[in-house]
DOGUDREN-741860 format. One record per residue: residue number from 1; residue in three letters; y, x, z of N, C-alpha, C, O, CB in turn. Coordinates in steps of 0.02 Angstrom, whole numbers, plus 32768, in hexadecimal, padded with zeros to 4 digits. Atoms other than C-alpha are relative to their C-alpha. Glycine has a CB too. Layout:
residues N
  num  residuo   npy   npx   npz  capy  capx  capz   cpy   cpx   cpz   opy   opx   opz  cbpy  cbpx  cbpz
  NUM      ALA     Y     X     Z     Y     X     Z     Y     X     Z     Y     X     Z     Y     X     Z
...
end
This chain:
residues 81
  num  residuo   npy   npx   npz  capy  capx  capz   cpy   cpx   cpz   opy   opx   opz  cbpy  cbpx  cbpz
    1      UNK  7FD2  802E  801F  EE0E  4706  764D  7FF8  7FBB  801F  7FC5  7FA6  8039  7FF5  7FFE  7FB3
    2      UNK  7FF3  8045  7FD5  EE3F  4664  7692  7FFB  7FBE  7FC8  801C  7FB7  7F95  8056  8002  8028
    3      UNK  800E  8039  802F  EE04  45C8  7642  8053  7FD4  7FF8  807D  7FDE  8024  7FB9  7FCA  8027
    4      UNK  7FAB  801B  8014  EEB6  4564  7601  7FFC  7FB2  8030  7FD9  7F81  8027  8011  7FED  7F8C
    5      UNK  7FEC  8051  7FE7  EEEF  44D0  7673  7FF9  7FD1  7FE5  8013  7FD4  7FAD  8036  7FEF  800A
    6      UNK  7FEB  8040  801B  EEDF  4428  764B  8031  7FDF  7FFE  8057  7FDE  802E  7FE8  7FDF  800F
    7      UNK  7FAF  7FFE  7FEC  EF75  43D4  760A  8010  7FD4  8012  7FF8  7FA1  7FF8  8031  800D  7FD8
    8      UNK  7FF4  803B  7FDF  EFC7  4367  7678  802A  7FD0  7FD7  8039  7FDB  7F9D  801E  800E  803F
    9      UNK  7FD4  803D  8022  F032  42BD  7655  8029  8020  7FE6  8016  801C  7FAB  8021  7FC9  8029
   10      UNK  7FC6  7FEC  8022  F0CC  4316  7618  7FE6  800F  7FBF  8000  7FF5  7F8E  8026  803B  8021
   11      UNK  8014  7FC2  803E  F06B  4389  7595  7FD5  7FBE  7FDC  7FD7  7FCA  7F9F  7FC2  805D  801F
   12      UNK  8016  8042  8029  F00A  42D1  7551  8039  7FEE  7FF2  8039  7FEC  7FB5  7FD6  7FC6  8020
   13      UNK  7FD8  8010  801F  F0A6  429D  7539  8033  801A  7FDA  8051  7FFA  7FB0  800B  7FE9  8017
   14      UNK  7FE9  7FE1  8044  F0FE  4328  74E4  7FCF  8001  7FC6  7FED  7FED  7F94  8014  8047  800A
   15      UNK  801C  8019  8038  F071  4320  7466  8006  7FC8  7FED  8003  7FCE  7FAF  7FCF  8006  7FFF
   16      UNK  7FE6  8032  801B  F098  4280  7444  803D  8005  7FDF  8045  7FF1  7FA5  8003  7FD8  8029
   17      UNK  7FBF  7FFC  800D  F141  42A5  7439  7FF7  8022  7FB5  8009  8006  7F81  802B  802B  803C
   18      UNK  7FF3  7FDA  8033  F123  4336  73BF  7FE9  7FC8  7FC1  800F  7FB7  7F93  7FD8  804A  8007
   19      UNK  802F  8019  8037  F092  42CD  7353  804A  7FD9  7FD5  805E  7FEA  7F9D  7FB2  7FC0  8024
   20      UNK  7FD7  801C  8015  F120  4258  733A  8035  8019  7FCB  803D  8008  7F90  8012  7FEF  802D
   21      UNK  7FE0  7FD8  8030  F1A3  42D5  730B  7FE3  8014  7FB1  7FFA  7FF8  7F7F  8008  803B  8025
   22      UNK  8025  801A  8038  F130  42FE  7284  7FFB  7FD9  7FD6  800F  7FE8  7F9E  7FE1  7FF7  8007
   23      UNK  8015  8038  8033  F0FF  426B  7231  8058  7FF0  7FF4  8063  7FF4  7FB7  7FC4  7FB1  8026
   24      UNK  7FD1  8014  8009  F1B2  423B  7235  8025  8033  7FCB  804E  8014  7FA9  8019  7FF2  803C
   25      UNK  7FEC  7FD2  8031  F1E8  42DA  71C1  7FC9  800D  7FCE  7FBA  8047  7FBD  8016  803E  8020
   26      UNK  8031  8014  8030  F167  42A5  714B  7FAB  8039  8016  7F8F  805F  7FEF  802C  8011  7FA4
   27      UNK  803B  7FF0  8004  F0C7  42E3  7197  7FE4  8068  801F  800D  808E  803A  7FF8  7FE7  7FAA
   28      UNK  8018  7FBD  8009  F06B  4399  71A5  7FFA  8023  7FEC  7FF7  805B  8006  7FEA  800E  8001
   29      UNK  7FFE  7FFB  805D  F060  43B3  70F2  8051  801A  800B  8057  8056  7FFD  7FF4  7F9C  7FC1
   30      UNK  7FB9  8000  801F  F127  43B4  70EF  8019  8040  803B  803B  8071  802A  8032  7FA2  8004
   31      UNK  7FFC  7FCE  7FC0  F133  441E  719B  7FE8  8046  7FF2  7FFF  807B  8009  7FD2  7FE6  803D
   32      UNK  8020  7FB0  7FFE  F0C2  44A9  7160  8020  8009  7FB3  800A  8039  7F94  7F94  800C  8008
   33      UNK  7FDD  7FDC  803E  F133  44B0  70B6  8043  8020  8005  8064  8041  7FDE  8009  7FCF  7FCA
   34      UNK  7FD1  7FD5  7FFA  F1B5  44DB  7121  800F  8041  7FFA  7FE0  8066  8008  800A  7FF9  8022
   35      UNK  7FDF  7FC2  801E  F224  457A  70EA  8037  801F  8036  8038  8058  804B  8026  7FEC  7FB6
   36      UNK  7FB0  8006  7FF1  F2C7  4571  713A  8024  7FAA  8050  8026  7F6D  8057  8022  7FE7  7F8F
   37      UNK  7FE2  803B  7FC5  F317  4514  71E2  8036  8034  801B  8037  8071  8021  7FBD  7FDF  8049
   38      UNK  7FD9  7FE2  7FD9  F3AF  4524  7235  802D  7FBD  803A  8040  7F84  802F  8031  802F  7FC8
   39      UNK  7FD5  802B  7FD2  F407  44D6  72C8  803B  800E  8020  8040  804A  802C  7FE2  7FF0  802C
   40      UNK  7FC3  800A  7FF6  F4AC  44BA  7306  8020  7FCE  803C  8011  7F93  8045  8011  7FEE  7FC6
   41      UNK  7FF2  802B  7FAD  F50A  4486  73BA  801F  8011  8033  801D  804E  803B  7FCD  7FF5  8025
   42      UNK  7FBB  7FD5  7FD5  F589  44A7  743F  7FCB  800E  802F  7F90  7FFE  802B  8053  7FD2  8026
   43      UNK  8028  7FF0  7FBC  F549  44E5  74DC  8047  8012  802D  8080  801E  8019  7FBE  804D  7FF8
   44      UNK  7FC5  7FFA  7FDB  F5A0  44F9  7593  7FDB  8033  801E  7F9F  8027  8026  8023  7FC4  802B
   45      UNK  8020  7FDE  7FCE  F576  4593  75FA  802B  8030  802A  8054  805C  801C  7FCC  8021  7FE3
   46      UNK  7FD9  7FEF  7FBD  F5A9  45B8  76AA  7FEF  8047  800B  7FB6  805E  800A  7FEC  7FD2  8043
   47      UNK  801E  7FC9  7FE8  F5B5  465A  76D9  8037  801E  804B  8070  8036  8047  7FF9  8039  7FB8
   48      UNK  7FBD  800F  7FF0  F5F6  4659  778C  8023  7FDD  8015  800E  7FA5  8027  8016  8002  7FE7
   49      UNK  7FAD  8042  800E  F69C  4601  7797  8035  7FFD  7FC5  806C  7FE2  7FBF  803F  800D  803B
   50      UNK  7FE9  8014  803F  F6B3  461E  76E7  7FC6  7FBC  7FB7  7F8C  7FC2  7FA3  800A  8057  7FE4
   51      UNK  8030  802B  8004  F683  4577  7689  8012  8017  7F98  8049  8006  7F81  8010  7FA1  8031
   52      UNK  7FFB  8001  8038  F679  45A5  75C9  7FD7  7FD3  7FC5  7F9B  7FC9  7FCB  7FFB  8035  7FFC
   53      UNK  802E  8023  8045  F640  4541  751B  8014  8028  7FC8  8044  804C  7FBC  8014  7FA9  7FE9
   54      UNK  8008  7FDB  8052  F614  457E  7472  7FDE  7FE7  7FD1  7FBC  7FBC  7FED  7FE3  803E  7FFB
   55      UNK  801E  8011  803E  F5CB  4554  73DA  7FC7  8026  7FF3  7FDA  8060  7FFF  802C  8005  7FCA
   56      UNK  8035  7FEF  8006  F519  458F  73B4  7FDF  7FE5  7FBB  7FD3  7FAC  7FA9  7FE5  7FF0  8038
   57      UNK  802B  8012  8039  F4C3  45A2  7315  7FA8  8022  7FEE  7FA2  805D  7FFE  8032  8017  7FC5
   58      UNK  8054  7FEB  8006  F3FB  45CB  72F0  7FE9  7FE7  7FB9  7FE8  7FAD  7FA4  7FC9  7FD5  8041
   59      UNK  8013  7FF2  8050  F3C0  45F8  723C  7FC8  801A  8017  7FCA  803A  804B  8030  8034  7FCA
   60      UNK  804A  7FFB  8006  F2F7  460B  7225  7FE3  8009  7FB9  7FC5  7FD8  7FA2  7FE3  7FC5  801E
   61      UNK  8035  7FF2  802D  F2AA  4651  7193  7FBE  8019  8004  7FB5  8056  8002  8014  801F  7FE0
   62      UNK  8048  7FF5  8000  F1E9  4647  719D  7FF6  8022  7FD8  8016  8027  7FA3  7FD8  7FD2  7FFA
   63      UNK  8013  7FE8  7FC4  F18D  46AB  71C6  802A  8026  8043  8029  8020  8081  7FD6  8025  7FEB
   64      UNK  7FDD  7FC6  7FD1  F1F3  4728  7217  8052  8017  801F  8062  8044  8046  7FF1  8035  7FDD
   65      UNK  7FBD  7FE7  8020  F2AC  4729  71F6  8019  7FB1  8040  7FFF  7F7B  804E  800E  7FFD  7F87
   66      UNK  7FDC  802E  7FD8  F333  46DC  7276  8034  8023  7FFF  8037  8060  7FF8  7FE8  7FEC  8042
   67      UNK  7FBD  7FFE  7FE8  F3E1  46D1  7296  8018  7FD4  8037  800A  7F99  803A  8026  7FF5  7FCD
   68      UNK  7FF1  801E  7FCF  F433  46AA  7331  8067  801D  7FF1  807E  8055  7FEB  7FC6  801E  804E
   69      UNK  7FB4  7FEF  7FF4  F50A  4693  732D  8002  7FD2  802F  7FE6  7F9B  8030  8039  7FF9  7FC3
   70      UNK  7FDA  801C  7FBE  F55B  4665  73CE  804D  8011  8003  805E  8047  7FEC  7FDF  8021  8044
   71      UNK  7FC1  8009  8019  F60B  464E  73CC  8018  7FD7  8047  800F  7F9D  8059  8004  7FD4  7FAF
   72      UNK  7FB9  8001  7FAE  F688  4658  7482  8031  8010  7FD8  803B  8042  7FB4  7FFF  8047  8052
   73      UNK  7FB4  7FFF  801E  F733  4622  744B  8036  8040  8019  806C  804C  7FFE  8025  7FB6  801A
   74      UNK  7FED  7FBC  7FE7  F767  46C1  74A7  8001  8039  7FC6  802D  8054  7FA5  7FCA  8016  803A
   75      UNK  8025  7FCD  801F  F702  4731  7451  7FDC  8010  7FC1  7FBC  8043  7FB7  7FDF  8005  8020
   76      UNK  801A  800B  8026  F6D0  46F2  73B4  7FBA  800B  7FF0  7F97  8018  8021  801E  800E  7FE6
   77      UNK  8045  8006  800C  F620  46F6  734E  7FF3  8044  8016  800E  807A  8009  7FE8  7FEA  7FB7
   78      UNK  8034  7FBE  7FFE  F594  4760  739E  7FD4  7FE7  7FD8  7FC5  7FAB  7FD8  7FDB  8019  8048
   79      UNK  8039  8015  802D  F50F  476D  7316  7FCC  803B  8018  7FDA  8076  8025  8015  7FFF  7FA5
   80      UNK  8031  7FE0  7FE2  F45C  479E  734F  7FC7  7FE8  7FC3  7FCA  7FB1  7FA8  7FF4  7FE8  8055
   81      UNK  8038  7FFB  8041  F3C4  47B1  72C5  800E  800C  7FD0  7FE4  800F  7FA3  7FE0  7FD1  7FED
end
């Protein structure tokens, strides 16, 4: 087994980044009482010389439980989880 890299400048500063995130949604305490997250957001993806956007949704119930809907104005909602 291979001892783990040390982490360079980028990876000091995503911990920072995260610590922040954190404290800013009240803490660790409030993070580990999470239940429930979901996110929401267009996206563009090339496939090709076809240039398409869609709508994207992501549902998270901790521990285990996810939903993924993606939504091409073509083709309407694909739902995955």
């Amino acid at each position: 087994m291979r001892p783990a890299a040390a982490p360079g400048p980028s990876d000091a500063k995503s911990l920072e980044v995260l610590a922040a995130v954190r404290k800013a949604i009240g803490g660790d305490a409030k993070l580990a009482a999470l239940k429930t997250v979901s996110f929401e957001g267009t996206y563009r993806r090339l496939m090709g010389e076809q240039d398409t956007t869609g709508d994207l949704e992501l549902y998270f119930a901790l521990p285990d439980k996810f939903q993924r809907i993606e939504q091409l104005p073509a083709f309407g909602p694909n739902l995955t989880g």
